[in-house]
N, C-alpha and C positions, 0 to 999 in steps of 0.2 A: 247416662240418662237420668238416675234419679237426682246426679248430685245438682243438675240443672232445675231439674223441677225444686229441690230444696232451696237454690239457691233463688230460684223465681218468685216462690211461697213466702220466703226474706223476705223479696226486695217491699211484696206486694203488701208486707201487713209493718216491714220497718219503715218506709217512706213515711206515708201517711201518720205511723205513730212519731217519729222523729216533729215531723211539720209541726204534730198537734203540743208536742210538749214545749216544742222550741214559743211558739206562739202564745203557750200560758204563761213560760218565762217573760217574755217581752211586756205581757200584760199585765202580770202582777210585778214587775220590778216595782212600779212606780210608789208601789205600795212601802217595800223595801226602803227606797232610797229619801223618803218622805217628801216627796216631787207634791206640788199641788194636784190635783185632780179638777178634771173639768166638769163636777157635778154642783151642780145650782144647790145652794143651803136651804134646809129647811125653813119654811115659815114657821114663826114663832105661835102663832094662834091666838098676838092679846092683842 
């Protein structure tokens, strides 16, 4: 019985962290691979 609660206590706190790191990878590659970004350039102000 406990090894299942240990193993539930995983799944419950690895999911969620796997998703979140996978997803920071995804979103800083672009950064990495020198890809364009879709942010609008600053105004110059003259």
């Amino acid at each position: 019985m406990k090894t299942l609660k240990l193993v539930i206590a995983c799944l419950l706190v690895g999911v969620p962290l796997a998703w979140g790191v996978i997803q920071s990878i995804e979103k800083s590659s672009p950064l990495f691979r020198g890809a364009p970004t879709t942010a609008t350039p600053m105004p110059s102000g003259r």
